[in-house]
C-alpha positions in Angstrom: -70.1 90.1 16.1 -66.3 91.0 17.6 -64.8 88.6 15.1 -67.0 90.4 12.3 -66.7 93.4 12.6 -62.4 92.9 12.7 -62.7 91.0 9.5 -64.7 93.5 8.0 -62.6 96.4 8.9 -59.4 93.8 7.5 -61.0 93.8 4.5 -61.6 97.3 3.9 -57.9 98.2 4.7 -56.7 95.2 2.0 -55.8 96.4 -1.7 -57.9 94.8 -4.4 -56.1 91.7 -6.1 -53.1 92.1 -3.2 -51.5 88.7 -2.3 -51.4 88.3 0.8 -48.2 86.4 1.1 -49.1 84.8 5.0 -45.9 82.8 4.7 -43.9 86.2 4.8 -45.6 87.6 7.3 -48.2 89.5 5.8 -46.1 92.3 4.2 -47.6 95.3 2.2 -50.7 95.1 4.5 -51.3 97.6 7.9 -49.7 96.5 10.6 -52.5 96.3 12.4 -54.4 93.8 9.9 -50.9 91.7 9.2 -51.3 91.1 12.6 -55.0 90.1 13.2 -54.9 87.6 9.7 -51.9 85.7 11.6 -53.4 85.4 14.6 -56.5 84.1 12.7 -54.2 81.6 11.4 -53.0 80.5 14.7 -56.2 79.6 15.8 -57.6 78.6 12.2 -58.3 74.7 13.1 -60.8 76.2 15.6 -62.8 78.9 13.9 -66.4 78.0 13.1 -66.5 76.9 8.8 -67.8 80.2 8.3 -65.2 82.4 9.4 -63.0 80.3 7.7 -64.6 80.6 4.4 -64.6 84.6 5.1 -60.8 84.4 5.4 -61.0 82.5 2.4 -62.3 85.0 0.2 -59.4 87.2 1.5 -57.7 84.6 -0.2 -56.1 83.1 2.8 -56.9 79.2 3.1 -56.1 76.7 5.3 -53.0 75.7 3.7 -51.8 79.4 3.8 -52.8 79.3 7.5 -50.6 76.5 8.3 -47.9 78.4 6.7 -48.4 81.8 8.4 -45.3 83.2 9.5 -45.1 86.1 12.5 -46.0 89.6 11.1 -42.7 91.4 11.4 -42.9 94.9 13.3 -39.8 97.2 13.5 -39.7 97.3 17.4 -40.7 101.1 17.3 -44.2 100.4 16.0 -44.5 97.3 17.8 -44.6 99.4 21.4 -47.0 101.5 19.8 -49.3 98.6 19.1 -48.9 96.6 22.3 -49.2 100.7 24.1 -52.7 101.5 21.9 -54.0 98.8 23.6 -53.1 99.2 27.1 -55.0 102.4 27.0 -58.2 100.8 25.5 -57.7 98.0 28.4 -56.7 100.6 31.0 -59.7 102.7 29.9 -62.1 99.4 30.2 -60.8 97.9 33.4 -59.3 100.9 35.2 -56.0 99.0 35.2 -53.3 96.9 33.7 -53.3 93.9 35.6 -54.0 92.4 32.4 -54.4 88.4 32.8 -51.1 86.5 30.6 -53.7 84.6 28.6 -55.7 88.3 27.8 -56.2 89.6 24.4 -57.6 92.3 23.6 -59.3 92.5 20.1 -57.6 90.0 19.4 -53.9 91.5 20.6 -52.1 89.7 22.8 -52.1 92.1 25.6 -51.2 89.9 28.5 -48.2 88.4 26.4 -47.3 91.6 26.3 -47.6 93.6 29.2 -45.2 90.4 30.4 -42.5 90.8 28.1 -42.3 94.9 29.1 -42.0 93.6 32.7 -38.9 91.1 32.6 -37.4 93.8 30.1 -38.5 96.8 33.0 -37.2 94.3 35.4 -33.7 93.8 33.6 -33.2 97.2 33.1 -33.4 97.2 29.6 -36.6 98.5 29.4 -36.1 102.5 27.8 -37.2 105.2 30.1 -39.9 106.7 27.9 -41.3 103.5 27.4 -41.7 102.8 31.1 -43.1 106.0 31.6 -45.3 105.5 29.1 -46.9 102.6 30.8 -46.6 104.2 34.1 -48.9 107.1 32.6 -51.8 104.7 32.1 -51.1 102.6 35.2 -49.1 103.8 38.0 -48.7 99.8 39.1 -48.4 98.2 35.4 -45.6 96.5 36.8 -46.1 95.6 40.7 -43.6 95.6 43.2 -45.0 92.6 44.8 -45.5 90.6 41.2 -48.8 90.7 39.3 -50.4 87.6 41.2 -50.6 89.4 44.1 -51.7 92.9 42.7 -54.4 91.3 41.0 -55.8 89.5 43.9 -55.5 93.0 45.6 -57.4 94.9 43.2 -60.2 92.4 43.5 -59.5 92.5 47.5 -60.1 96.5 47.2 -63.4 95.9 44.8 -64.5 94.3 48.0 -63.8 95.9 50.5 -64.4 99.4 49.4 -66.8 101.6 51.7 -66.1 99.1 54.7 -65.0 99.7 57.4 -61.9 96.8 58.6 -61.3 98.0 62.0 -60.2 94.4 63.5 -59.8 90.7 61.5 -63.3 89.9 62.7 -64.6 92.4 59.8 -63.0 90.4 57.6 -65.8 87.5 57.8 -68.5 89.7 56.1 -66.4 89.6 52.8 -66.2 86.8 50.1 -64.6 83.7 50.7 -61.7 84.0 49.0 -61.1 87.8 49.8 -61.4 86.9 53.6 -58.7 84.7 53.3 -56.3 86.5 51.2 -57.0 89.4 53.5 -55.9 87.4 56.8 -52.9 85.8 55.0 -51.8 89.2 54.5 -51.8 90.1 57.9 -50.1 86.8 59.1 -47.2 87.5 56.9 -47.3 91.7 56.7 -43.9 92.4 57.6 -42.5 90.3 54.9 -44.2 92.4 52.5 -42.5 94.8 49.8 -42.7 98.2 51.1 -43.8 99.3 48.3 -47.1 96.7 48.3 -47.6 97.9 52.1 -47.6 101.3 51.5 -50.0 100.7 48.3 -52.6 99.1 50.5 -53.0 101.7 52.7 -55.6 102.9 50.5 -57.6 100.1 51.1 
């Protein structure tokens, strides 16, 4: 029902008799449908005969698919994009410790939220931007990696209303938080600072 009700709102934003032209990238469409129709293309091999017959009567076939080039942003309106979707996650989740291999309608949001990082970690990253994601999600980008921030965040889901007094608490939690929990504590002062004084909370 996802996948339809994208296509359909695709289709109402395409002009009558417009070629799409996949094999430059989708141009004279929104940026936001240029970009859903190529990532239907990526994945056109594995869409059910029907969907593909849709696309089809957008006039994009599997030959065009196969051809598909990138839908080309100016970098500007890109950040919007990948930022639109961070809040929609953000708003869902409560957070942005969005897994790599996430979309999000269909956006590639984990991709994403990865590339902002290494440039945030480079320092080429522009201020507004960061504090753009920062707005939404304190931690988008945490200190101790996102591995670890995730398995946190799950650690806190958890744990939250108990009372952890000693290590022996610990055994009354899941598996896998139990563990994570006591590994923690074996290696504490090798933590980030910054992760340490985040968990205080918990």
């Amino acid at each position: 029902m996802k996948w339809q009700r994208r296509y359909q709102a695709a289709r109402a934003q395409l002009t009558p008799g417009h070629a799409l032209a996949p094999n430059q990238g989708f141009p004279g469409t929104p940026d936001w449908t240029g970009q859903w129709l190529y990532n239907q293309c990526t994945v056109y091999d594995n869409l059910h005969p029907h969907q593909q017959q849709l696309l089809a009567d957008l006039g994009l076939t599997a030959e065009d698919a196969r051809a598909a080039q990138p839908r080309r942003i100016p970098q500007a309106a890109a950040f919007t994009a990948g930022l639109a979707h961070a809040r929609a996650w953000a708003r869902q989740h409560g957070n942005l410790a969005v897994p790599e291999p996430a979309r999000h309608d269909g956006y590639r949001l984990g991709a994403w939220l990865r590339a902002q990082r290494r440039r945030a970690n480079r320092g080429k990253l522009p201020t507004d931007r960061t504090k753009a994601l920062e707005a939404i999600d304190p931690h988008w980008n945490p200190a101790g990696g996102l591995r670890w921030h995730q398995a946190y965040l799950t650690a806190r889901t958890h744990t939250t209303g108990r009372t952890l007094a000693t290590t022996a608490d610990f055994n009354a939690l899941p598996a896998g938080t139990a563990k994570w929990l006591f590994t923690q504590c074996s290696s504490y002062d090798s933590l980030v600072m910054s992760v340490t004084a985040g968990a205080v909370s918990m």
